[in-house]
Backbone and ligand atoms as CSV (ligand in chain L), in Angstrom:
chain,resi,resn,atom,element,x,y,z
A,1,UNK,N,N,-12.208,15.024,-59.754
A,1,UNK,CA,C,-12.509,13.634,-59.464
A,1,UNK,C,C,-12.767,12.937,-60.790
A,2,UNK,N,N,-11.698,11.996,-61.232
A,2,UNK,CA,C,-12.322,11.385,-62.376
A,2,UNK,C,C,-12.671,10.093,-62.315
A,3,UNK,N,N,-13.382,9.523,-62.933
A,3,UNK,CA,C,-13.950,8.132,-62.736
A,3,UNK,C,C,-13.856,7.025,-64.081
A,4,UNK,N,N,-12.587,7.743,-64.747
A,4,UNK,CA,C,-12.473,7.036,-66.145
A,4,UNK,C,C,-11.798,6.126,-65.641
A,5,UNK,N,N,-11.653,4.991,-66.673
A,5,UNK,CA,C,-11.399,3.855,-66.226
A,5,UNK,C,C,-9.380,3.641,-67.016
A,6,UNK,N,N,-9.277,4.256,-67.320
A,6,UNK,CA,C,-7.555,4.596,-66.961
A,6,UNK,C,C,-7.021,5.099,-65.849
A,7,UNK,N,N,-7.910,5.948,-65.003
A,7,UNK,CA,C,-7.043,6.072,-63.881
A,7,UNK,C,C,-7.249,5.060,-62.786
A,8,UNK,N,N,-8.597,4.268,-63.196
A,8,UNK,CA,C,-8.759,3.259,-62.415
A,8,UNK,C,C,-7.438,2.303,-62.532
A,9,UNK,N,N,-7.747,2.038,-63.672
A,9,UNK,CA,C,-6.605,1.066,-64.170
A,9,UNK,C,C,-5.187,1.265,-63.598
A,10,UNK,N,N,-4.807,2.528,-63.912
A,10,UNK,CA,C,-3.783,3.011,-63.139
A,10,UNK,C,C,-3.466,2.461,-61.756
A,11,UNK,N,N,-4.827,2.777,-60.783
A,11,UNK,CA,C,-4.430,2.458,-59.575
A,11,UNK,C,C,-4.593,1.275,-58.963
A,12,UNK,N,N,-5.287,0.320,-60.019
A,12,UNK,CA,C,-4.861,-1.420,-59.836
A,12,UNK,C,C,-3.858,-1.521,-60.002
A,13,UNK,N,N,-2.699,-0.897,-61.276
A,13,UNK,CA,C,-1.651,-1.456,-62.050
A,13,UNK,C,C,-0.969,-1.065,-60.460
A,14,UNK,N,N,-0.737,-0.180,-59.942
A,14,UNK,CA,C,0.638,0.315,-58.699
A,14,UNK,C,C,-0.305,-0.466,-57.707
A,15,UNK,N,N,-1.354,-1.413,-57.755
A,15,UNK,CA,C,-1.395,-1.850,-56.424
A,15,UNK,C,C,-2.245,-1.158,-55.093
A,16,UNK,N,N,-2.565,-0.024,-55.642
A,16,UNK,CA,C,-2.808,0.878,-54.409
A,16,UNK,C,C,-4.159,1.701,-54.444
A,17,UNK,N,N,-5.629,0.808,-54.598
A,17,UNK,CA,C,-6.884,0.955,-54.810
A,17,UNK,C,C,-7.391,2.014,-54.056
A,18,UNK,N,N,-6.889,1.923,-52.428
A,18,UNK,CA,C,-7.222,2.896,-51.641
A,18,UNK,C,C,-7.113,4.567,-52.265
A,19,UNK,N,N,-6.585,4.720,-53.565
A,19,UNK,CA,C,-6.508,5.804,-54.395
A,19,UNK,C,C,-7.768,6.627,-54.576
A,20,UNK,N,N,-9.003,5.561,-55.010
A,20,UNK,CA,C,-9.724,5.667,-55.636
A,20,UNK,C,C,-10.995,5.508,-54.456
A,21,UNK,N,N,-12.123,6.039,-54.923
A,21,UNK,CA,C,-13.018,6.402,-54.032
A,21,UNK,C,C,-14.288,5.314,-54.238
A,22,UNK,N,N,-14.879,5.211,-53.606
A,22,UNK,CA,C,-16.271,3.768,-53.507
A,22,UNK,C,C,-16.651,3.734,-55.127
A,23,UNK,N,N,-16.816,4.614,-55.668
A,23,UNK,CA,C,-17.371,4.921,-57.057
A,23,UNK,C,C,-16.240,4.560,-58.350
A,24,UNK,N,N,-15.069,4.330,-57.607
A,24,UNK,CA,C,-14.107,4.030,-58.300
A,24,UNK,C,C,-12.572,5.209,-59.371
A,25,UNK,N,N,-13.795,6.485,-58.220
A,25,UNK,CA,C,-13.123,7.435,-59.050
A,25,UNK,C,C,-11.827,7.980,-58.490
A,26,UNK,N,N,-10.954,8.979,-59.134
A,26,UNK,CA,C,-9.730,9.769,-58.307
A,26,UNK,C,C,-9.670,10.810,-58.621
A,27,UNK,N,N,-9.286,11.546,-57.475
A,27,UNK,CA,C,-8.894,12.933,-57.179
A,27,UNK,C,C,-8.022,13.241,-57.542
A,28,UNK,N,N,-8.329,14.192,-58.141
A,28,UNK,CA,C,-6.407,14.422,-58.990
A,28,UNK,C,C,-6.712,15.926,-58.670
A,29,UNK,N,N,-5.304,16.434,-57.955
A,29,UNK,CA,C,-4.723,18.209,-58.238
A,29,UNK,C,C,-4.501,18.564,-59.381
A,30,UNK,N,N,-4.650,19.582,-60.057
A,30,UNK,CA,C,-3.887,19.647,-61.147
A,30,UNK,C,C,-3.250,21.074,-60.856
A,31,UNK,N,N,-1.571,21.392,-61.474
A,31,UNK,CA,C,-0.649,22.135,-60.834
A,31,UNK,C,C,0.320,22.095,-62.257
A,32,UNK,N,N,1.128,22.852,-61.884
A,32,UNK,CA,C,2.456,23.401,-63.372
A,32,UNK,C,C,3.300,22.848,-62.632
A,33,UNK,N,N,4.341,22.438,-63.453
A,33,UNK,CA,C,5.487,21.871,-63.694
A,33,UNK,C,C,5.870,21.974,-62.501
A,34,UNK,N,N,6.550,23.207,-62.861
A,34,UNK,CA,C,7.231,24.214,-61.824
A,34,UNK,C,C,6.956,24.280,-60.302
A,35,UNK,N,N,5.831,23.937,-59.869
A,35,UNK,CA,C,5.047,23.308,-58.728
A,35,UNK,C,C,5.590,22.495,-57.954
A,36,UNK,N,N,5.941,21.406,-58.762
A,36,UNK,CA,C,6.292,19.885,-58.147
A,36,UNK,C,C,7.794,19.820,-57.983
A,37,UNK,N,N,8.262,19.445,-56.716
A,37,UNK,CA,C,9.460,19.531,-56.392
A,37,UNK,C,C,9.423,18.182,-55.757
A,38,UNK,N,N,10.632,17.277,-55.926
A,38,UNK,CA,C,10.671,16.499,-54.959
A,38,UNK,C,C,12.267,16.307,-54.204
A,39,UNK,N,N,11.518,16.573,-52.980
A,39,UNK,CA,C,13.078,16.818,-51.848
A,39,UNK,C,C,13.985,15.600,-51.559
A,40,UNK,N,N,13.230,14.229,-52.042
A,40,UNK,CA,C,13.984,13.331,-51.916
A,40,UNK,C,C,13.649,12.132,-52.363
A,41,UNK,N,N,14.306,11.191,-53.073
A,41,UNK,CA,C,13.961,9.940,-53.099
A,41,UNK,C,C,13.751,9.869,-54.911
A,42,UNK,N,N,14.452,10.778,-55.963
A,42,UNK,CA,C,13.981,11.180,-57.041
A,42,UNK,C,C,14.532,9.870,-57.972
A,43,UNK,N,N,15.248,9.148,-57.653
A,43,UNK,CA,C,16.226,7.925,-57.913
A,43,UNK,C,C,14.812,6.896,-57.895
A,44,UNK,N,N,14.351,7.345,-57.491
A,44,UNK,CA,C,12.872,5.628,-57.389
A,44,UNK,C,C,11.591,6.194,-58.214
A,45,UNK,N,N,11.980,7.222,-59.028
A,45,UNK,CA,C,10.913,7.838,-60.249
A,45,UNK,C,C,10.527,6.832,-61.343
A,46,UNK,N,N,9.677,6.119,-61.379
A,46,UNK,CA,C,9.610,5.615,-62.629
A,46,UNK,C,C,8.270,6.539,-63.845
A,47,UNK,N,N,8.084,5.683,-64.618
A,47,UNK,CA,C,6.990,6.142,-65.457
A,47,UNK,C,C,6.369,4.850,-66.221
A,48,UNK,N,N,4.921,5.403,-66.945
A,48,UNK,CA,C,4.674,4.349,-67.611
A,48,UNK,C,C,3.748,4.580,-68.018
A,49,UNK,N,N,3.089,3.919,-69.121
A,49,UNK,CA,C,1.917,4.499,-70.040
A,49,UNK,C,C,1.129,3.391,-70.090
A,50,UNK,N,N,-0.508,3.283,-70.002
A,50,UNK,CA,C,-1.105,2.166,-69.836
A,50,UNK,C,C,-1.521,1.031,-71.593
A,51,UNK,N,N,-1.007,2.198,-72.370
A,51,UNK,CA,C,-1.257,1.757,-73.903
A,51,UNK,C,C,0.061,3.094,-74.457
A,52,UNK,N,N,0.048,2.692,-75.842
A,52,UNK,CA,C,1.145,3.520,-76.176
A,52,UNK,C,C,0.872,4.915,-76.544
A,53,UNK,N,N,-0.500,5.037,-76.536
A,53,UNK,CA,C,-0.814,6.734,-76.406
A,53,UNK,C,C,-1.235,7.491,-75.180
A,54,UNK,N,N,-1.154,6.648,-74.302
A,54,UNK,CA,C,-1.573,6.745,-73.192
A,54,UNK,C,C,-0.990,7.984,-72.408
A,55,UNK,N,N,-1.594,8.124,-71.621
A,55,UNK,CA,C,-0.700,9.704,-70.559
A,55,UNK,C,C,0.341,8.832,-69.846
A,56,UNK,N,N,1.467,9.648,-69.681
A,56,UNK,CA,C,2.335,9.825,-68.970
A,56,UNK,C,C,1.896,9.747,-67.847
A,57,UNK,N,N,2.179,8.694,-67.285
A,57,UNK,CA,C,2.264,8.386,-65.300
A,57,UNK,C,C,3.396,8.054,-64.908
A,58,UNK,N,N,3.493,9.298,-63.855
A,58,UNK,CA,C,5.051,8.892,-62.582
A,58,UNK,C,C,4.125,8.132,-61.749
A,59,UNK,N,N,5.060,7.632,-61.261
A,59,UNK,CA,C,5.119,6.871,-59.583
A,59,UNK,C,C,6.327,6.393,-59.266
A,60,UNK,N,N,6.529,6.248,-57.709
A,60,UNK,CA,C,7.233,5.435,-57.472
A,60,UNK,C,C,7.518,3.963,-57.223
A,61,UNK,N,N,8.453,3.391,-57.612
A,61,UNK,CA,C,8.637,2.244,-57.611
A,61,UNK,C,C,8.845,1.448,-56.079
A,62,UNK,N,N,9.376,2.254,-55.089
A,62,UNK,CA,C,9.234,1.564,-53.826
A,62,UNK,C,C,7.785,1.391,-53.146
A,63,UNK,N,N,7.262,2.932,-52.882
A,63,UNK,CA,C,5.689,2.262,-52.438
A,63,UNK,C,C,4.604,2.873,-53.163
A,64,UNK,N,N,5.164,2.964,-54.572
A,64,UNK,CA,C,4.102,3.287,-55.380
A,64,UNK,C,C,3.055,4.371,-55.140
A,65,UNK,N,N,3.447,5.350,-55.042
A,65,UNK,CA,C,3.039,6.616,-54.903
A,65,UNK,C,C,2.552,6.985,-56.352
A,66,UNK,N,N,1.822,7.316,-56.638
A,66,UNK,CA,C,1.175,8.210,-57.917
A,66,UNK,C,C,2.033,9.734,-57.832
A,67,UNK,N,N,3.262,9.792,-58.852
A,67,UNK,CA,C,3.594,11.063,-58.471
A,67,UNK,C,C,3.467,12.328,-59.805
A,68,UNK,N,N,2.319,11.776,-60.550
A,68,UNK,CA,C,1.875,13.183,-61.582
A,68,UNK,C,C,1.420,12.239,-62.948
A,69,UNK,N,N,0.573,13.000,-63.794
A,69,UNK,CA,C,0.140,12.294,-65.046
A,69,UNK,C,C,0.347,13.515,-65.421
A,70,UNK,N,N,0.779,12.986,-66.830
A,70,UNK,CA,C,0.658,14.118,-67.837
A,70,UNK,C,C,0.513,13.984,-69.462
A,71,UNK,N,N,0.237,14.670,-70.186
A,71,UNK,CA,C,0.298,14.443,-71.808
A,71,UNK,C,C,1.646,14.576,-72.349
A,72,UNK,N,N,2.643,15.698,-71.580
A,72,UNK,CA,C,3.708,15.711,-72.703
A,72,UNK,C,C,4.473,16.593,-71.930
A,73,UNK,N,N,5.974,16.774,-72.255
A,73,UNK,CA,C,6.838,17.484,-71.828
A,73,UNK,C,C,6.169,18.680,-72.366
A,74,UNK,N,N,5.666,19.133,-73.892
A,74,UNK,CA,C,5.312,20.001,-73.934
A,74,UNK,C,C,4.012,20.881,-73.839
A,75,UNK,N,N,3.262,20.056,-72.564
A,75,UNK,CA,C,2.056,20.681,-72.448
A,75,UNK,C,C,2.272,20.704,-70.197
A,76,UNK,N,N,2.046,22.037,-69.995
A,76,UNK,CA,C,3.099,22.289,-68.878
A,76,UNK,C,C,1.553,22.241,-67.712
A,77,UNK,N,N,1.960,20.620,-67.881
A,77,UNK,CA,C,-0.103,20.504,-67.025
A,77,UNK,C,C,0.175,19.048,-66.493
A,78,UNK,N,N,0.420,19.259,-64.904
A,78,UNK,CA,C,0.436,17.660,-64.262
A,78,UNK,C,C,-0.682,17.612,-63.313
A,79,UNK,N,N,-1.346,16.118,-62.843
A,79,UNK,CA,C,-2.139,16.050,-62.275
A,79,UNK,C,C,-1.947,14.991,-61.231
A,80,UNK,N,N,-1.781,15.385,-60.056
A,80,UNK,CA,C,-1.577,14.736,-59.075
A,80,UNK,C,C,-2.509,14.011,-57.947
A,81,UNK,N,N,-2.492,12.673,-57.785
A,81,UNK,CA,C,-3.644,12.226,-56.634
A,81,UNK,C,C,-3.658,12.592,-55.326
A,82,UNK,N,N,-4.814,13.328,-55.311
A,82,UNK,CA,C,-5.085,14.482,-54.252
A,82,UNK,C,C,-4.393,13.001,-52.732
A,83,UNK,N,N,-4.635,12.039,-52.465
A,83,UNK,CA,C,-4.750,10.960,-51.717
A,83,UNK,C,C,-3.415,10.683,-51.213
A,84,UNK,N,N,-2.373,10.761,-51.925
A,84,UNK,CA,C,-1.120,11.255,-51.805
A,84,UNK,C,C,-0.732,12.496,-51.180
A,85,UNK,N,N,-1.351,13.819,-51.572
A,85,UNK,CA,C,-0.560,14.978,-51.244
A,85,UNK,C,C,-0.608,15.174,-49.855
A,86,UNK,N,N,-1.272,14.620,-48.404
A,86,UNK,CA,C,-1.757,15.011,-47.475
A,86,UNK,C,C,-2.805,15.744,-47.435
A,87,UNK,N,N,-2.683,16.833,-46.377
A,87,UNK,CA,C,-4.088,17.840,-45.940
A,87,UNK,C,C,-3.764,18.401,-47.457
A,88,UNK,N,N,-4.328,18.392,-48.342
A,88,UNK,CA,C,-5.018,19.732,-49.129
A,88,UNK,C,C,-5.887,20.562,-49.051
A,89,UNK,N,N,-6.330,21.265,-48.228
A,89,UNK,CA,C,-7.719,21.835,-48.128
A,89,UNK,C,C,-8.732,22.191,-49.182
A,90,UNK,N,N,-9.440,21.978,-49.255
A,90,UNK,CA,C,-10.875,22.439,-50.860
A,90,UNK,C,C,-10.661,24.057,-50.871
A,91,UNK,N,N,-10.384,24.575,-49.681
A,91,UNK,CA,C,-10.487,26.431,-49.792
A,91,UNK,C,C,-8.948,26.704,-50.836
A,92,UNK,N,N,-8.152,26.068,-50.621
A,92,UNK,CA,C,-6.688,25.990,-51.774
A,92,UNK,C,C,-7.362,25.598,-53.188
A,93,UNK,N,N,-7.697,24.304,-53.611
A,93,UNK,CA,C,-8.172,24.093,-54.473
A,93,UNK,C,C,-9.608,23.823,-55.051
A,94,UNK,N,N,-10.542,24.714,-54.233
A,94,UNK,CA,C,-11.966,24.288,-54.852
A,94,UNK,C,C,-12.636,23.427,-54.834
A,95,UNK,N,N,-13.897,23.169,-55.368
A,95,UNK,CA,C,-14.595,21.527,-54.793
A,95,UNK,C,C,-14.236,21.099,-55.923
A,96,UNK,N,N,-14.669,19.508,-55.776
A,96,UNK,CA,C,-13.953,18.371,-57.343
A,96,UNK,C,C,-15.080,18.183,-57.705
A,97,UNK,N,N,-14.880,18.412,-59.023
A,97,UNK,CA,C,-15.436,18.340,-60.437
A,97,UNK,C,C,-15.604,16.708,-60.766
A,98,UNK,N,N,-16.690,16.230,-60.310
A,98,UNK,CA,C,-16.902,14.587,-60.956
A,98,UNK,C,C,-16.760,14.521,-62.707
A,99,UNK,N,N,-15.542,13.902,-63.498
A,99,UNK,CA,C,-16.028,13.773,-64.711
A,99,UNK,C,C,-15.941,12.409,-65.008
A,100,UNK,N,N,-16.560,12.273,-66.199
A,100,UNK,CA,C,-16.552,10.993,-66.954
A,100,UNK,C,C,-16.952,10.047,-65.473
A,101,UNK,N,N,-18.535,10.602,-65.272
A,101,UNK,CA,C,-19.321,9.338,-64.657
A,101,UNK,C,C,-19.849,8.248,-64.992
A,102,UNK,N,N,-19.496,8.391,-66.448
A,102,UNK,CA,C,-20.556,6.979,-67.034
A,102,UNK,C,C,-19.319,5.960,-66.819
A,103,UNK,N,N,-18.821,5.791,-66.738
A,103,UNK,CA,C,-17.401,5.255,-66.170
A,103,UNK,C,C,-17.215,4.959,-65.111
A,104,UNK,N,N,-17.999,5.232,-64.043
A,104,UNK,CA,C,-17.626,5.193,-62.942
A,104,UNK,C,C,-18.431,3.411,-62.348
A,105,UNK,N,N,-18.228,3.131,-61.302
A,105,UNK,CA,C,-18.174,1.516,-60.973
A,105,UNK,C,C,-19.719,1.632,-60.052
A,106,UNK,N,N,-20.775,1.126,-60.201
A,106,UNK,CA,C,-22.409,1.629,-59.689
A,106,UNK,C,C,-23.009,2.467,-59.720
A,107,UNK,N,N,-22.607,3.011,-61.166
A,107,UNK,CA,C,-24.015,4.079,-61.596
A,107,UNK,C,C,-22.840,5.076,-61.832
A,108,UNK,N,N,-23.621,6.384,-61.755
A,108,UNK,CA,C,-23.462,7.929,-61.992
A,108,UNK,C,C,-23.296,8.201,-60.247
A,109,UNK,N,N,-22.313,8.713,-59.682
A,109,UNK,CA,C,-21.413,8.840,-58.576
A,109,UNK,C,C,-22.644,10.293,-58.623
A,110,UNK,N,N,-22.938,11.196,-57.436
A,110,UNK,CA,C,-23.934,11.957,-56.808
A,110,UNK,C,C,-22.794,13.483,-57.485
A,111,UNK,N,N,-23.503,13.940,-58.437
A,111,UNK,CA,C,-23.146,15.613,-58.547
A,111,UNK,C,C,-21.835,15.230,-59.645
A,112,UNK,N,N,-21.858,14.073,-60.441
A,112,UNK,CA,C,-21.119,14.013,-61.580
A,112,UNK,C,C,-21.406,14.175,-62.520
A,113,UNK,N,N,-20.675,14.177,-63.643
A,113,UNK,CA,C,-21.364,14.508,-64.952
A,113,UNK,C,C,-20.765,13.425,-65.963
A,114,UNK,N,N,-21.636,12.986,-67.316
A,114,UNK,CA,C,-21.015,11.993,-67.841
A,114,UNK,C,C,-19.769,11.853,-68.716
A,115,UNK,N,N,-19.401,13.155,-68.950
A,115,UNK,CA,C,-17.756,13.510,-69.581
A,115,UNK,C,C,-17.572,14.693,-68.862
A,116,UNK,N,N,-16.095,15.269,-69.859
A,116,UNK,CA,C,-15.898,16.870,-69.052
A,116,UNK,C,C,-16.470,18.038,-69.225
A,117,UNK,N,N,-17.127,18.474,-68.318
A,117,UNK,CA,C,-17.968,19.681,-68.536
A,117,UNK,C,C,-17.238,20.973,-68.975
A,118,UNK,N,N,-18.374,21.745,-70.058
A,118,UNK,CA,C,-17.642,22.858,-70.886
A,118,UNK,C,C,-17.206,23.659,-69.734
A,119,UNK,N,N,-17.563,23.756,-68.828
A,119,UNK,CA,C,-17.422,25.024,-67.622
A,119,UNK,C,C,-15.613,24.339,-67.362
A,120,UNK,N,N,-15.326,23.090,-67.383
A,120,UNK,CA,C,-14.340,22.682,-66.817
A,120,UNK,C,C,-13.350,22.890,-67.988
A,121,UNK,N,N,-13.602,22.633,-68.916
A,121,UNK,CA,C,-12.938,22.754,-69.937
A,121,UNK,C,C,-12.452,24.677,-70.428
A,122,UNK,N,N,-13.731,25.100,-69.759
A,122,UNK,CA,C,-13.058,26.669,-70.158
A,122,UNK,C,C,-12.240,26.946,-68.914
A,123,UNK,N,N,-12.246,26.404,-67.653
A,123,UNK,CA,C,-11.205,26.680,-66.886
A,123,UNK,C,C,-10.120,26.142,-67.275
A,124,UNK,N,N,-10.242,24.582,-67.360
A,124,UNK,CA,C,-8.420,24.250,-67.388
A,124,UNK,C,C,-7.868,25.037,-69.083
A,125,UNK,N,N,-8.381,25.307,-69.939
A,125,UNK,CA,C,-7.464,25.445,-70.922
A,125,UNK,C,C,-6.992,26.671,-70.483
A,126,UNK,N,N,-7.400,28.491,-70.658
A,126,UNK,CA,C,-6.719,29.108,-70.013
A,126,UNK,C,C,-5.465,29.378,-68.987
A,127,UNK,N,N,-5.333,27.917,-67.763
A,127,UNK,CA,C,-4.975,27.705,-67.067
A,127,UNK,C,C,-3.911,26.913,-67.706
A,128,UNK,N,N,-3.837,26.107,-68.354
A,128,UNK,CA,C,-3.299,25.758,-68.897
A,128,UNK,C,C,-1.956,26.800,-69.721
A,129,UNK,N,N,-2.998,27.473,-70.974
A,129,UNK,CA,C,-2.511,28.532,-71.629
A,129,UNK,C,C,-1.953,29.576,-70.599
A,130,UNK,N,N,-1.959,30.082,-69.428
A,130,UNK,CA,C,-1.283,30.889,-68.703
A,130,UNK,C,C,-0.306,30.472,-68.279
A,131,UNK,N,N,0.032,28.982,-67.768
A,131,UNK,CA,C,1.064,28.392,-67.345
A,131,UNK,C,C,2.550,27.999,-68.744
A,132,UNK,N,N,1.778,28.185,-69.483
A,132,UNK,CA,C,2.459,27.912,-70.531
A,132,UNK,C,C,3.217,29.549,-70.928
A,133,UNK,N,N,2.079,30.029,-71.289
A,133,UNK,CA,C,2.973,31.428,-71.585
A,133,UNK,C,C,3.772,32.547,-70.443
A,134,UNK,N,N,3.674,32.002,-68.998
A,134,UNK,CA,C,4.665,32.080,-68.232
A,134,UNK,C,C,6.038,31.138,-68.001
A,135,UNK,N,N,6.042,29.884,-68.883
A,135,UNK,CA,C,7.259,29.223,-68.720
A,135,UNK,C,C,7.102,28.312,-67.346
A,136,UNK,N,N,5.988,28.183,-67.200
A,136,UNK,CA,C,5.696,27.154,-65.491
A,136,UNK,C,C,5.908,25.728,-66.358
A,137,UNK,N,N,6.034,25.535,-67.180
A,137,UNK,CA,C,6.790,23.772,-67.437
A,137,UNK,C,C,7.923,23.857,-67.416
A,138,UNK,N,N,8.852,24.727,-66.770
A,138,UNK,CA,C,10.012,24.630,-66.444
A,138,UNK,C,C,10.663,25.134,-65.375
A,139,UNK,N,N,11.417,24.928,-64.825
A,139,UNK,CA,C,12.099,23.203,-64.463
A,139,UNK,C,C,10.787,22.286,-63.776
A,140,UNK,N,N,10.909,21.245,-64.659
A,140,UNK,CA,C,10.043,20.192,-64.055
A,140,UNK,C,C,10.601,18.927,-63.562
A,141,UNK,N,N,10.175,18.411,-62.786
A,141,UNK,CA,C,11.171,17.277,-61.973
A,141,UNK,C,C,10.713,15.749,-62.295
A,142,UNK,N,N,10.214,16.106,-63.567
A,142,UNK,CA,C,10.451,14.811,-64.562
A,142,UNK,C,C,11.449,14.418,-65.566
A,143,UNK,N,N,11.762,15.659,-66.221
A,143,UNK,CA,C,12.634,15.593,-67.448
A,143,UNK,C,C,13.535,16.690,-67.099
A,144,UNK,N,N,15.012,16.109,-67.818
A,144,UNK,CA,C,16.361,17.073,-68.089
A,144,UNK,C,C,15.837,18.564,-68.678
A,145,UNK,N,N,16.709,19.315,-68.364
A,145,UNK,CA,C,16.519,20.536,-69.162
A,145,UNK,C,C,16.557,20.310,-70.636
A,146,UNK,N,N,16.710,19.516,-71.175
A,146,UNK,CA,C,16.374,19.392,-72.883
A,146,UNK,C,C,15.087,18.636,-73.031
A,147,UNK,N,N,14.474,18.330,-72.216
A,147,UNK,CA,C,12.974,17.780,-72.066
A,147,UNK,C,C,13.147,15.972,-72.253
A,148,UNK,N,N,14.239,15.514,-71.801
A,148,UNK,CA,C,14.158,13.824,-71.798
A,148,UNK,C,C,13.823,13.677,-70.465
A,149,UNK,N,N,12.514,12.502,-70.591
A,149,UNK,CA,C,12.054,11.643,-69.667
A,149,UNK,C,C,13.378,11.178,-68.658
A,150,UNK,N,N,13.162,11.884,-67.223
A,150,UNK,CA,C,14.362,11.419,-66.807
A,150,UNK,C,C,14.469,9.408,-66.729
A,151,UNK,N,N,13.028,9.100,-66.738
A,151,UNK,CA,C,13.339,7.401,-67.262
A,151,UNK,C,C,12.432,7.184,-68.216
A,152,UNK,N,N,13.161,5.633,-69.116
A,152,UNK,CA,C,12.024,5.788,-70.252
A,152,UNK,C,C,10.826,5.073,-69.771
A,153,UNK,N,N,9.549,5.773,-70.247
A,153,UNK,CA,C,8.018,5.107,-69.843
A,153,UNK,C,C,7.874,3.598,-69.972
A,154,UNK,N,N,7.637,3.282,-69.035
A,154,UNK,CA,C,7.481,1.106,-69.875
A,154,UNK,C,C,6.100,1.664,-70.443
A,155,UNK,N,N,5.585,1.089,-71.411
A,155,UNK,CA,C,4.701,1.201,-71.651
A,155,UNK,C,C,3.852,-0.648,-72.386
A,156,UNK,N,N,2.489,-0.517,-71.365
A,156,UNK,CA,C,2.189,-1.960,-70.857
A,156,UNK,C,C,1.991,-2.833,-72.418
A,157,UNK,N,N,2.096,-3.912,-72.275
A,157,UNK,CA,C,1.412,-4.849,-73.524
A,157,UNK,C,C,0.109,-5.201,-73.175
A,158,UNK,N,N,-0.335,-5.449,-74.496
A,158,UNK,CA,C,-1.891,-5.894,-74.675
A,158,UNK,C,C,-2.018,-6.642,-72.725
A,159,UNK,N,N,-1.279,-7.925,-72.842
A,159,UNK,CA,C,-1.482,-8.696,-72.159
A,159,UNK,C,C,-1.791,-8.545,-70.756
A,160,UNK,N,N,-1.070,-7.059,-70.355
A,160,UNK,CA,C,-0.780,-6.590,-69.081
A,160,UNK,C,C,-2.362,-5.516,-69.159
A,161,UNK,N,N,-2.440,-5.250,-70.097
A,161,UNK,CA,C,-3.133,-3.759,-69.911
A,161,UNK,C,C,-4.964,-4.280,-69.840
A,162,UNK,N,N,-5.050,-5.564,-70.476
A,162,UNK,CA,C,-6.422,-6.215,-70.230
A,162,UNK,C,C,-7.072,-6.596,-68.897
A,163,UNK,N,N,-6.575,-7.124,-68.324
A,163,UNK,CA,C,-7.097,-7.277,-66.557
A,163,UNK,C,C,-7.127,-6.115,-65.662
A,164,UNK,N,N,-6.546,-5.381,-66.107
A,164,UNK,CA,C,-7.018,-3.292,-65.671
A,164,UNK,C,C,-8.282,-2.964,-65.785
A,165,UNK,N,N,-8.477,-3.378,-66.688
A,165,UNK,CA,C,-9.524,-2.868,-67.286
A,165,UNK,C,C,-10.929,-3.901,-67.007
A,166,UNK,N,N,-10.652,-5.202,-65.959
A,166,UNK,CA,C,-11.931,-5.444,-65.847
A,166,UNK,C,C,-12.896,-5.230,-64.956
A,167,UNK,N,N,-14.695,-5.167,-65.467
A,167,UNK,CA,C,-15.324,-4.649,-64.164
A,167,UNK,C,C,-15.103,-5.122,-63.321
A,168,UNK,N,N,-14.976,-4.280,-62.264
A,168,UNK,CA,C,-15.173,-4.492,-60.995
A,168,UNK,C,C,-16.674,-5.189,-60.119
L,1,ZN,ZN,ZN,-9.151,9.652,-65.519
């Protein structure tokens, strides 16, 4: 569950607030490459970055689906809004990890913490590092087998990226 205010931003920019939880935060899966398949509709993929260093966000362009964030073709780690995927059950993926509560929209959200906790951080990197040294960033159903963005990221201007970002 994160409550930073890029993924907020994020889910003003597609329109689709119901993403995000009273506190303002989102649920994100996080899963390998190799994971994410999509059976149809791969033609309405866009991407886009909220500043120019920004993570990598799919969605779609028809009803704006959040369909993965990521840092890089070469870091084999996407994170998907749980709100989207349907039933996920917590016994599949565990309870959510509140981070970056000081961020969050009326206080510190109940059982969050104010950045990412070391406990979280020694899970995902491993996890990370295992997915990697098994080759799970490949095939990923973002980019060609030579690792091009199957579209290029818009990535927002000042102008666009300021009203994201205001309190709520
Ligand atoms: Zn975030």
């Amino acid at each position: 569950m994160c409550y930073c205010q890029d993924c907020r931003a994020f889910a003003r920019w597609l329109g689709t607030p119901d993403i995000t939880d009273a506190y303002g935060g989102t649920d994100i899966v996080q899963v390998a490459p190799s994971s994410v398949t999509f059976s149809a509709g791969s033609s309405r993929l866009r991407s886009m970055r909220l500043s120019p260093k920004g993570l990598l966000r799919w969605y779609s362009d028809c009803c704006r689906v959040p369909m993965g964030n990521m840092v890089s073709v070469g870091l084999p780690f996407v994170g998907m809004a749980r709100a989207r995927l349907g039933d996920v059950p917590s016994s599949v993926i565990g309870p959510p990890i509140g981070i970056n509560g000081r961020s969050a929209i009326g206080g510190m959200p109940p059982g969050a913490v104010a950045r990412a906790p070391l406990g979280m951080i020694v899970h995902v990197v491993p996890l990370i590092f295992g997915w990697w040294l098994r080759g799970r960033g490949r095939p990923s159903p973002y980019f060609t087998a030579e690792g091009v963005p199957l579209v290029v990221p818009q990535v927002l201007t000042a102008e666009e990226h300021a009203p994201l970002y205001a309190r709520a």
